[in-house]
C-alpha positions in Angstrom: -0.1 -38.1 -2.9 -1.4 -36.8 0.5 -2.8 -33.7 0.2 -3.4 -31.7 4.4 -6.3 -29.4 5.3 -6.1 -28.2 8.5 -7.2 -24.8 10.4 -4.7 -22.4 10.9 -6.2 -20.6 14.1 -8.1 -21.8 17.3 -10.2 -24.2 15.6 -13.7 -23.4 14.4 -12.1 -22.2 11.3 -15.3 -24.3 9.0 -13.3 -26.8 7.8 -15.9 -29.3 7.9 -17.1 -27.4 4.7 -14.1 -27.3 3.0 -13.4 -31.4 3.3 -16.9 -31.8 1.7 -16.5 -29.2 -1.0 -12.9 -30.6 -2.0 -14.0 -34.6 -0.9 -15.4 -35.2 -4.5 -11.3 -34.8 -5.6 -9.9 -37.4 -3.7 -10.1 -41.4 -3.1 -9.8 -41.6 0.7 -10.4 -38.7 3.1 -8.6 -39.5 6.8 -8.7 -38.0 10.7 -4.4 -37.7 11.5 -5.5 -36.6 15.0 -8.0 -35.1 17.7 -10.9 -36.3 19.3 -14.5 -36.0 19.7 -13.6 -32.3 21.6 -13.6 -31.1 17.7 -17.3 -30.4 15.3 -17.0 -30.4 11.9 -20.2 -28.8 10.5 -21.5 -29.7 7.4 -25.1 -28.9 5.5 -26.7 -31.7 3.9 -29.8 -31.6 1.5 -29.9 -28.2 3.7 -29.5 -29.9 7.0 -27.2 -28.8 9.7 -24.5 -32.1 10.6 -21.8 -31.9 12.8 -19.2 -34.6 12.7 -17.1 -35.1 15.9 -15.2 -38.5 14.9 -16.2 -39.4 11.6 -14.3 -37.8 8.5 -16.5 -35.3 6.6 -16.0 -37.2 3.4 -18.7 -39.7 4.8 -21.5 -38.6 2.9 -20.1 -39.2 -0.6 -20.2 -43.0 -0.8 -17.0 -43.4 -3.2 -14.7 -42.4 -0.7 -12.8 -44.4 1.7 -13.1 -42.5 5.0 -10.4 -43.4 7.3 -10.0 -42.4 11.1 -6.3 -42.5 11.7 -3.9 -43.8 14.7 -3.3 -40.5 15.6 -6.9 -40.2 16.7 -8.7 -40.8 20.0 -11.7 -42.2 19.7 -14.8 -42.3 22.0 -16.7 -45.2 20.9 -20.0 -43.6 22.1 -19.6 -40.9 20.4 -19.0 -42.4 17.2 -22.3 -44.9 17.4 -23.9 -42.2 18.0 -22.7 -40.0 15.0 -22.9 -43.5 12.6 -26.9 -43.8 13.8 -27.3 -40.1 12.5 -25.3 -40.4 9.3 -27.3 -44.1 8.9 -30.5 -41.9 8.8 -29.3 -40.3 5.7 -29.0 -43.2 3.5 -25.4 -43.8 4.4 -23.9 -47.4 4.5 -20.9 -46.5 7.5 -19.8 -50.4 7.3 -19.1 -49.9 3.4 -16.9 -46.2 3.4 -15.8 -46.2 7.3 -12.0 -47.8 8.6 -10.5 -47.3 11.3 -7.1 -47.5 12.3 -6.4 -50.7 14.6 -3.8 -48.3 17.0 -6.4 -45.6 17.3 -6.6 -45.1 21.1 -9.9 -45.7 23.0 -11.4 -43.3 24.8 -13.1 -44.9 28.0 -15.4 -43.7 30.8 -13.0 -43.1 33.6 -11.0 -40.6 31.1 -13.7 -38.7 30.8 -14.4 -38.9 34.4 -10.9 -37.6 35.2 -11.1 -34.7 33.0 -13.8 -33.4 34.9 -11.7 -34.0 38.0 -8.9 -32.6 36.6 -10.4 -29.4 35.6 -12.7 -28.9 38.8 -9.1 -29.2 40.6 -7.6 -26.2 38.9 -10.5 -23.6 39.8 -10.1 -20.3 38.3 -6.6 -22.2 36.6 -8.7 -24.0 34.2 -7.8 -24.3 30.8 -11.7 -25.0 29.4 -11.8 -28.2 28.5 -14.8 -30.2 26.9 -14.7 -32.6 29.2 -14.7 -35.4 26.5 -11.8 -37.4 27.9 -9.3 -36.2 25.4 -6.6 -35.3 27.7 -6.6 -37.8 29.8 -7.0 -40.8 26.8 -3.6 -39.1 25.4 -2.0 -39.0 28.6 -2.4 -43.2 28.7 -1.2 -42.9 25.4 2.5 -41.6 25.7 1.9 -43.3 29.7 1.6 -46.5 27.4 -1.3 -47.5 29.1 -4.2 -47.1 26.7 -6.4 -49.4 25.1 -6.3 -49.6 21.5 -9.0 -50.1 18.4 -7.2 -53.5 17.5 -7.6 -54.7 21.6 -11.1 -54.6 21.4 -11.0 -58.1 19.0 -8.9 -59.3 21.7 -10.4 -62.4 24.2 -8.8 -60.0 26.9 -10.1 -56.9 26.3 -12.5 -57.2 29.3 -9.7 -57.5 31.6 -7.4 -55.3 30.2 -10.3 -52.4 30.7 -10.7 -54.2 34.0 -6.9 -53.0 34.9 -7.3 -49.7 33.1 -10.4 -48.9 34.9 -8.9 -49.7 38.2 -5.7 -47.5 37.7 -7.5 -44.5 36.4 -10.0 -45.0 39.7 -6.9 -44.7 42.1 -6.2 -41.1 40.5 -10.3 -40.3 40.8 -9.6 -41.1 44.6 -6.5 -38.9 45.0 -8.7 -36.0 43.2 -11.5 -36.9 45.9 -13.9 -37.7 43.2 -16.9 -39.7 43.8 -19.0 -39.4 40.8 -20.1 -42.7 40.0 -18.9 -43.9 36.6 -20.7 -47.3 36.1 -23.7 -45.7 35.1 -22.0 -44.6 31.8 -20.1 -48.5 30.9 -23.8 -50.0 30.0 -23.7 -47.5 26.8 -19.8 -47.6 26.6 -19.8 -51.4 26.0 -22.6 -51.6 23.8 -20.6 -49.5 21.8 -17.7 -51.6 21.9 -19.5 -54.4 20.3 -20.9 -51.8 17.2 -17.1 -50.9 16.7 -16.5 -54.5 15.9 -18.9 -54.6 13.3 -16.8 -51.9 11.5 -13.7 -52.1 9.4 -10.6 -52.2 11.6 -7.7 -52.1 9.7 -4.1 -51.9 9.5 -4.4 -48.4 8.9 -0.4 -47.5 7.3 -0.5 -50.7 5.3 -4.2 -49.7 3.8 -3.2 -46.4 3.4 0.9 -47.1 1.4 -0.8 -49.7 -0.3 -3.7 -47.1 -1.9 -0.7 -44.6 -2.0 1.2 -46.7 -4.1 -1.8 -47.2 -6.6 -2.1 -43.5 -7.2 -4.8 -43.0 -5.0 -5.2 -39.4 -3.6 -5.8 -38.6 0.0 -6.6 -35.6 2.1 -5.8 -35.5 5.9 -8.4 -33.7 7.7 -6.8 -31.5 10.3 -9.3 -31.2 13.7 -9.0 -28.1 16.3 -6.1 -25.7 14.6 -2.5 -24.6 14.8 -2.6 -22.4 17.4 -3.4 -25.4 19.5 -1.0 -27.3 19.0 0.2 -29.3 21.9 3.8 -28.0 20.9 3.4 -25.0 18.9 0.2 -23.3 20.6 -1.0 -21.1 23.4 0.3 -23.6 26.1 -1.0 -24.7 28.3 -4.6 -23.3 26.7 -4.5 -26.2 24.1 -5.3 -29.7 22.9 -3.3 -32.9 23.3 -1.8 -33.7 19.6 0.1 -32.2 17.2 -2.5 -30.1 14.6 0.1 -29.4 12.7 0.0 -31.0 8.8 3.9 -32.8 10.7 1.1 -34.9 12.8 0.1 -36.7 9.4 2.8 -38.9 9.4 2.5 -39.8 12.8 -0.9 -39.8 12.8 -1.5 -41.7 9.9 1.8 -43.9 9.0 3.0 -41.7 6.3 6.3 -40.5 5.2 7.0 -36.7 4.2 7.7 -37.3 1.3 4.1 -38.1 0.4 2.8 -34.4 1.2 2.1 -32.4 -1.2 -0.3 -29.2 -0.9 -1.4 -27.9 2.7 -4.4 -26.4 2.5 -4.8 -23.8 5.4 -8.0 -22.8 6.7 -9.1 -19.1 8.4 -11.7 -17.0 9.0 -11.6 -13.6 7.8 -11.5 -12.7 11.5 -10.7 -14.8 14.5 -12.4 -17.0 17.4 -11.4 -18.6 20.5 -13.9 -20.9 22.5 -12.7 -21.4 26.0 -10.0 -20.1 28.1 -6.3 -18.7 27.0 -4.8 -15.5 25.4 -6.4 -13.9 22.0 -4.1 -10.6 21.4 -7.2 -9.5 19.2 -10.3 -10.3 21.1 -13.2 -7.6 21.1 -14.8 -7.7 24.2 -17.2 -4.5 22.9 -20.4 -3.8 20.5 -18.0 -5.0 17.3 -17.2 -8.3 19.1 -20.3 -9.0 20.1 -21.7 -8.2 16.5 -19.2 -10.6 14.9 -20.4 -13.3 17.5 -24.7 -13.0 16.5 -23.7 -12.5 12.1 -21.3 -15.4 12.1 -23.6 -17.5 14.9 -20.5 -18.0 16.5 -21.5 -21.2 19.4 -19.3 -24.2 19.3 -20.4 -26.8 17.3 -19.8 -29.3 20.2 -20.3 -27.4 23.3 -22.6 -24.5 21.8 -20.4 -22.5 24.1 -20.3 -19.0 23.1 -16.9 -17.9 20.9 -15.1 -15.2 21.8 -14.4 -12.8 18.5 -12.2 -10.5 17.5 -10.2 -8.9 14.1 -8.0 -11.4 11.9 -4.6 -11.9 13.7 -2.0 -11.5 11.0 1.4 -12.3 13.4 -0.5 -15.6 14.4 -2.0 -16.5 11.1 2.1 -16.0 9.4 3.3 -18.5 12.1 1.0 -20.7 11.2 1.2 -20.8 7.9 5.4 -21.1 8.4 5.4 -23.9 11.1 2.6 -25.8 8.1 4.3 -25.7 5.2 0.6 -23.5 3.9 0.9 -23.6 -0.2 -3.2 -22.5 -0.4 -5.2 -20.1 2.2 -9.0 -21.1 1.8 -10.9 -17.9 3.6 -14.3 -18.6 5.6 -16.8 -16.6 6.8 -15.9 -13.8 4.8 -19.8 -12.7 3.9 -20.1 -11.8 8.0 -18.1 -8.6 7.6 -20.4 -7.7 4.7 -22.0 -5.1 6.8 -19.2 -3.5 9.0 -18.0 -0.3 7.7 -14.2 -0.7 8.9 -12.2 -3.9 9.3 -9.0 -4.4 11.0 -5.9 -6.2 10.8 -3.4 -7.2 13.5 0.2 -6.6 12.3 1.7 -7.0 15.1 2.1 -7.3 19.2 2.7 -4.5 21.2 5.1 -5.7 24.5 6.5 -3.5 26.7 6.1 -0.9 24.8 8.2 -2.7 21.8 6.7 -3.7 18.3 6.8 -7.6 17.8 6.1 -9.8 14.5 7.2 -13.1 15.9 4.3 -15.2 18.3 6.3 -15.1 21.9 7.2 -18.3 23.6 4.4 -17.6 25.9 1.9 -16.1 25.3 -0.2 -16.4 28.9 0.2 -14.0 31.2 1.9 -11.4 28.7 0.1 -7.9 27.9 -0.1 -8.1 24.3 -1.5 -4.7 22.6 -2.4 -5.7 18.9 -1.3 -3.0 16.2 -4.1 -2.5 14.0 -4.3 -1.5 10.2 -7.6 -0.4 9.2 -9.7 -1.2 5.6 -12.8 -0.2 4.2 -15.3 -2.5 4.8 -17.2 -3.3 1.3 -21.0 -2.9 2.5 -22.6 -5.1 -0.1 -23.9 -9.1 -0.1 -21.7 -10.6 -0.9 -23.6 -14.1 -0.2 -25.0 -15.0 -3.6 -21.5 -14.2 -5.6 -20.2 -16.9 -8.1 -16.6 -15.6 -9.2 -13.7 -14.0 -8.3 -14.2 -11.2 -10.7 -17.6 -9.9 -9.0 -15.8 -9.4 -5.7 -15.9 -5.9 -4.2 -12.6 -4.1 -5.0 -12.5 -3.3 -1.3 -12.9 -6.7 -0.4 -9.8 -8.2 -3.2 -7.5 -5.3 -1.2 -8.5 -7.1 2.1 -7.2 -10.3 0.4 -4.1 -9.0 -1.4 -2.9 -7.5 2.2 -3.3 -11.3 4.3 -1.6 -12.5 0.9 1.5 -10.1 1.1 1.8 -10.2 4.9 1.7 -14.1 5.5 3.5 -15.2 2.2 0.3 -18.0 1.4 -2.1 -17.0 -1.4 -5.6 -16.8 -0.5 -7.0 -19.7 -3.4 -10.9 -19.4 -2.1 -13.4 -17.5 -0.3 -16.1 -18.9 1.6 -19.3 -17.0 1.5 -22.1 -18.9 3.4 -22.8 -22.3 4.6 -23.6 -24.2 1.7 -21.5 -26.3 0.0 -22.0 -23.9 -3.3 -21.4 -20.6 -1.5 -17.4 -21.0 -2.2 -15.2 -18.4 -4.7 -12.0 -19.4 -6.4 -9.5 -16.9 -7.1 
């Protein structure tokens, strides 16, 4: 049984929180996709972590935590993220496997995103700059360097003849930055990823399948961008969709079973690309300093806005969503009106269907107002001490996006989540 948690927005949705509070349920806990471009923030023994590459399941040392094929992985990145995690007691080389197809991210990727985007100007789509792009681009160019070629006697010159492809597009992009500076760190890292378990990743995985073991696939980034199905071209490089667990872990569909979607109560958006419901005003600005809303990996400020019901529906349809877990809820404790989008406004014609694209196009959200409930609701335990005002909140995203809202995040910790 797979289980699939995944955001249903434009990332940022707090599901870092979610894979720990469900983690305790399941065997194995495995990445399908994404890159180091995506923080998962968790709180442990009251300390802020954020997870880039590593599963969130990490810190529970029964679970298997598995970063998939469909993953790109920057092997800085992860040293880095396994010294941190070591500092909490946490044996990486006992609960950590990794995929031998995972792609590798390597300096000159990250090197030609920056070229890349420095090339569009005011065009730019706001990437992190973390190589993601570019390492997926050698991936369907069938040039990449894999997870399993690093245990290879020719690993050296296969990076040799990777390096020296990617630094004849660097010279078309008149780019001069000097990359060796940044290989030192990269192949010290290289040799700390051989000390980890690299496995044959859909084997592992059928094999602990076929025992009755029970894994969740942790979604990075979210829905709306979706290489496919997104904001194109303001979006990520894989499928975020709960369809890129097969792909990105070797599994067939027949082994899903619930897909837990993950939303805010309202929305963000970190970087470039349309948002129907973006407040650019007092109210948007007020969501951003309640909900500290900074990305996790950039600390970029989000952009904010009201919950975007047309979007969310899609979502939830092109997912297969059985369960709607609700975070951030406890930020619009202290607004006295909340809004809905129900639909898009295009020329002057009423839409319920996200357009084909969505750049470029004035879309005029159509509000519905509620009540705001104007009480803490931070310290609540149960489903029945919820404002009234807030449960008609829920009922409405309920009815509207077919998906029952199962729980309500209301803080940080781990503790501060409601079932319904």
């Amino acid at each position: 049984m797979v289980d699939v948690l995944l955001g249903l927005q434009w990332g940022d949705e707090g599901k870092g929180k979610i894979v720990d509070y469900f983690a305790p349920k399941y065997d194995i806990i495995a990445r399908f996709q994404g890159g180091p471009n995506a923080g998962h923030t968790l709180y442990v023994n009251g300390q802020k972590m954020v997870l880039h590459q590593i599963p969130s399941g990490i810190f529970h040392q029964h679970i298997i935590n598995i970063i998939g094929n469909g993953v790109v992985l920057d092997p800085v990145t992860l040293k880095r993220e396994c010294d941190a995690v070591a500092a909490y007691g946490i044996d990486v080389r006992k609960n950590l496997f990794i995929s031998q197809r995972t792609n590798l991210i390597v300096p000159s990727h990250r090197a030609l995103d920056k070229a890349s985007e420095l090339q569009k100007g005011d065009a730019k789509i706001g990437s992190t700059l973390k190589g993601i792009g570019p390492a997926y681009m050698d991936k369907t160019g069938r040039n990449a360097l894999r997870v399993g070629d690093i245990l290879s006697p020719s690993f050296d010159t296969q990076y040799k003849e990777l390096r020296a492809k990617h630094q004849t597009l660097l010279n078309n992009f008149n780019f001069t930055e000097d990359i060796s500076a940044s290989e030192k760190e990269f192949f010290e890292a290289i040799e700390f990823l051989r000390t980890l378990n690299i496995i044959n990743c859909e084997y592992f995985i059928n094999k602990s399948l076929a025992e009755g073991k029970k894994v969740l696939a942790e979604g990075a980034q979210g829905s709306m961008l979706d290489v496919d199905f997104g904001t194109f071209p303001f979006v990520t490089s894989s499928n975020t969709i709960s369809a890129g667990v097969c792909t990105g872990l070797g599994v067939s569909p027949k082994q899903i079973n619930e897909v837990l979607g993950v939303t805010k109560a309202y929305c963000t958006r970190v970087g470039g690309g349309p948002f129907p419901t973006e407040l650019n005003d007092a109210t948007g600005e007020e969501l951003r300093k309640i909900g500290s809303e900074f990305g996790a990996t950039t600390g970029r400020p989000r952009r904010c806005g009201w919950i975007d019901l047309v979007a969310l529906k899609f979502a939830c349809m092109i997912n297969g969503v059985t369960q709607l877990i609700m975070t951030k809820a406890d930020v619009l404790d202290s607004f006295d009106t909340l809004n809905v989008c129900t639909a898009y406004k295009i020329n002057g014609q009423e839409h319920t269907e996200v357009p084909f694209q969505m750049s470029g196009v004035d879309i005029e959200p159509v509000l519905k107002s509620f009540s705001g409930w104007k009480i803490d609701t931070t310290g609540i335990k149960d489903a029945a001490s919820l404002p009234g005002t807030m449960t008609n909140y829920i009922d409405f995203i309920n009815n509207y996006v077919g998906a029952p809202v199962k729980y309500v995040s209301n803080g940080p910790g781990r503790e501060q989540i409601v079932a319904i």
